[in-house]
C-alpha positions as a Markdown table, in Angstrom:
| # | Residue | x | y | z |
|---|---|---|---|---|
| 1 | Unk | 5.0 | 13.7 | 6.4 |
| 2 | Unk | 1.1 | 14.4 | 5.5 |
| 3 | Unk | -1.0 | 13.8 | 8.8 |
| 4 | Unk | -4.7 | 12.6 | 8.1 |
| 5 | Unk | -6.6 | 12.3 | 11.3 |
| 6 | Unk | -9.8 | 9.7 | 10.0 |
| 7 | Unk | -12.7 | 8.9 | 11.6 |
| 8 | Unk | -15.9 | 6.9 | 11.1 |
| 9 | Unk | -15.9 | 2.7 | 9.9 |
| 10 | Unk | -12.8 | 1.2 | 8.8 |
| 11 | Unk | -14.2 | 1.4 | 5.0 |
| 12 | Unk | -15.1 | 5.1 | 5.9 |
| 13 | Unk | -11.4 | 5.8 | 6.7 |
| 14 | Unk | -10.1 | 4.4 | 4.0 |
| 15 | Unk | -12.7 | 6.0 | 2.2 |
| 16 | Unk | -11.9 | 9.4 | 3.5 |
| 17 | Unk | -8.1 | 8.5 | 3.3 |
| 18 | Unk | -8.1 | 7.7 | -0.3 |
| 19 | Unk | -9.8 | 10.6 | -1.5 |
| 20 | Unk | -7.4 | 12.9 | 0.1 |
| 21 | Unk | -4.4 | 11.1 | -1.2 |
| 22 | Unk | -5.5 | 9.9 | -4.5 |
| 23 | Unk | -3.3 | 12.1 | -6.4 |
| 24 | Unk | -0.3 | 10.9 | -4.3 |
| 25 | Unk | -1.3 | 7.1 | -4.6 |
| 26 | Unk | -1.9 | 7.3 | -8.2 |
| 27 | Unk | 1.5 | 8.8 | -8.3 |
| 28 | Unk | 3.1 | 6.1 | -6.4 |
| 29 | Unk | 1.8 | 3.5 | -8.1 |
| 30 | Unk | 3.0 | 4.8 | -11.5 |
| 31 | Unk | 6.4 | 4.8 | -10.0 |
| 32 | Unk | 6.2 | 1.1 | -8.8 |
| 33 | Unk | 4.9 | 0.0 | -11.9 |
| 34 | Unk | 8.2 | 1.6 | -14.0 |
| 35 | Unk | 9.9 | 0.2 | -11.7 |
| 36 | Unk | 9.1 | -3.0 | -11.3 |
| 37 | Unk | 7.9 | -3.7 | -14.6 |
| 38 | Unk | 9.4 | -1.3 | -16.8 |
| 39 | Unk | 12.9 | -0.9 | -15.3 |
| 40 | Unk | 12.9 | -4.5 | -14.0 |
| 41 | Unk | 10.8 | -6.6 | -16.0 |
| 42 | Unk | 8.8 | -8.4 | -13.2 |
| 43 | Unk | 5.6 | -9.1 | -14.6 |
| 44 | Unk | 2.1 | -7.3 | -13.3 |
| 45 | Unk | 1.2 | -10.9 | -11.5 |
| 46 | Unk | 4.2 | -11.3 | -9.6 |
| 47 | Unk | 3.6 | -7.6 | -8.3 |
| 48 | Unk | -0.1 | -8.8 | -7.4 |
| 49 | Unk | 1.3 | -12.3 | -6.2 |
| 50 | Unk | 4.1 | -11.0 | -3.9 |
| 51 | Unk | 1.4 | -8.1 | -2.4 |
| 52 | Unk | -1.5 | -10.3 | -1.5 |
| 53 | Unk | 1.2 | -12.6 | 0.7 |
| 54 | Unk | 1.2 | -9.6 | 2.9 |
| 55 | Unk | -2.7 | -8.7 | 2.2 |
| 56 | Unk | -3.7 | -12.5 | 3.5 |
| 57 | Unk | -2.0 | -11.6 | 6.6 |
| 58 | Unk | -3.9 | -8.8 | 7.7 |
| 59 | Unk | -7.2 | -8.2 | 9.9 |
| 60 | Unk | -10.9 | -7.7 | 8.3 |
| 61 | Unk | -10.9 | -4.6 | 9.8 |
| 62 | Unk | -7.9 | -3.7 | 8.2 |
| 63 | Unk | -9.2 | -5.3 | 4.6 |
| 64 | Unk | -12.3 | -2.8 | 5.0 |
| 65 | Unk | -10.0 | 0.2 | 5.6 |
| 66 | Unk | -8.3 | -1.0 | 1.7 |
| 67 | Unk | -11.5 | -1.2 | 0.0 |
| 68 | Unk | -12.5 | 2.0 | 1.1 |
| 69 | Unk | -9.4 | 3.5 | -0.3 |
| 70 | Unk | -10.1 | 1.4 | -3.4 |
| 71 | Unk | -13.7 | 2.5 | -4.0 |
| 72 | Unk | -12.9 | 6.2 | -3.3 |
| 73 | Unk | -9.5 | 6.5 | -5.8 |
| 74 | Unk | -11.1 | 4.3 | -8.8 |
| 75 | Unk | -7.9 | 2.2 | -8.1 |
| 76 | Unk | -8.2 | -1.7 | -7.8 |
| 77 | Unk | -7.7 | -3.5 | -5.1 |
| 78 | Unk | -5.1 | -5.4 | -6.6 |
| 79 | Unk | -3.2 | -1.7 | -6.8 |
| 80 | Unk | -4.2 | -1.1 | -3.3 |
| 81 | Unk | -2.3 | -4.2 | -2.6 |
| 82 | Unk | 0.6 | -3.3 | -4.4 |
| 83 | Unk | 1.2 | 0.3 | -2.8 |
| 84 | Unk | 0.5 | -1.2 | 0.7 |
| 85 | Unk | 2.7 | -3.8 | 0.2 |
| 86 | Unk | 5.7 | -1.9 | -1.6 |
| 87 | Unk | 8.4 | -2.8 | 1.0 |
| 88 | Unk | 8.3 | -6.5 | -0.1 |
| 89 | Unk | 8.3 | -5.6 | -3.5 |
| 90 | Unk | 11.8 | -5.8 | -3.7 |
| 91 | Unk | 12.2 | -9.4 | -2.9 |
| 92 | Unk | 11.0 | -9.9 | -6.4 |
| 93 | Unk | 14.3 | -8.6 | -8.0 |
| 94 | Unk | 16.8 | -11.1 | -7.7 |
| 95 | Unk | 19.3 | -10.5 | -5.3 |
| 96 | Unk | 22.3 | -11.3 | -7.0 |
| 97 | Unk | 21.7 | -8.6 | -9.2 |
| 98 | Unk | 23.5 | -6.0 | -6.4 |
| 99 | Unk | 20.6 | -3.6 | -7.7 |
| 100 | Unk | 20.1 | -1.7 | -4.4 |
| 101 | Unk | 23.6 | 0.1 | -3.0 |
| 102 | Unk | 21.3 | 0.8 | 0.1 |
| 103 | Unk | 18.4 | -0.6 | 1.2 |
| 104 | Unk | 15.2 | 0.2 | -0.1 |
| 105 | Unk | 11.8 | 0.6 | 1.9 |
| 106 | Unk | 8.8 | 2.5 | 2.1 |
| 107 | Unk | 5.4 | 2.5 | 3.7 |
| 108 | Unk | 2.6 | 3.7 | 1.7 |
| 109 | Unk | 0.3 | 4.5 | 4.5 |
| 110 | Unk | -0.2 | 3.3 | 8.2 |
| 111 | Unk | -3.7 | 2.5 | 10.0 |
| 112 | Unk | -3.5 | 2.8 | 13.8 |
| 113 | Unk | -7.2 | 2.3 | 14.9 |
| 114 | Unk | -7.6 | 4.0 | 18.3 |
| 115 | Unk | -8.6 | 0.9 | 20.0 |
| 116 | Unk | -4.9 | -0.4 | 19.7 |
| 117 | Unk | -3.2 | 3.3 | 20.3 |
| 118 | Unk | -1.3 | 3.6 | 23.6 |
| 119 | Unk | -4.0 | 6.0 | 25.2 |
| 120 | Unk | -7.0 | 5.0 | 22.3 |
| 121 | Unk | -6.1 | 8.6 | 20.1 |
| 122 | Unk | -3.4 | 9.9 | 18.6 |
C-alpha cells in the first residue's frame, strides 16, 4: 500500500494527491472502463449515474479534495467519480448473472483530514 502524507487545502491535497498517482489512476480507470463497459456492456452514463449517488453524499470539503485530483491528472470529474466510487460499481451488473465467485471491492483512495483522526495526525 502507497502512503501519501498531504498537506495544505482540501483542493491542495487532492491536488498534490493526484499528481503523484496519476499514472496509477489513469490505470485504474482504464481497467473499470473494460470492465464495465467493454466486458459488461454498462453504458458510460450508468457508470457516471451510479458514482455521483455516492459523490452527492459526501462533504464540500471532501468535493474540493476531488477537484483537486481532477485539475492536477487532466481527468474529469466524472472519472474522478467513477474511481472513487468503484465499490458500488458492481451493483450495476445484474445480479443474477453469478458474475462474481467472490466478492469484489476496492477503494481508490481514502481522505482522513486530521481534524477527524483519533489524535488530529496520522
Amino acid at each position: 500500500i502507497q502512503f501519501l502524507k498531504l498537506s495544505g487545502t482540501n483542493f491542495e491535497m487532492g491536488f498534490s494527491y493526484g499528481k503523484q498517482l496519476r499514472q496509477e489512476l489513469y490505470g485504474a480507470l482504464i481497467e473499470l472502463k473494460n470492465f464495465f463497459i467493454t466486458e459488461h456492456h454498462i453504458s458510460y452514463t450508468a457508470m457516471v449515474e451510479k458514482a455521483d449517488l455516492f459523490y452527492n453524499r459526501y462533504s464540500f470539503s471532501y468535493k474540493f479534495f476531488l477537484d483537486g485530483i481532477s485539475n492536477s491528472t487532466g481527468l474529469s470529474l466524472d472519472e474522478v467519480k467513477i474511481l472513487n466510487g468503484m465499490e458500488t460499481l458492481n451493483s450495476l451488473i445484474d445480479d443474477q448473472s453469478n458474475m462474481f465467485k467472490t466478492p469484489v471491492s476496492a477503494c481508490a483512495f481514502i481522505f482522513l483530514p486530521p481534524a477527524k483522526t483519533l489524535l488530529d495526525s496520522l
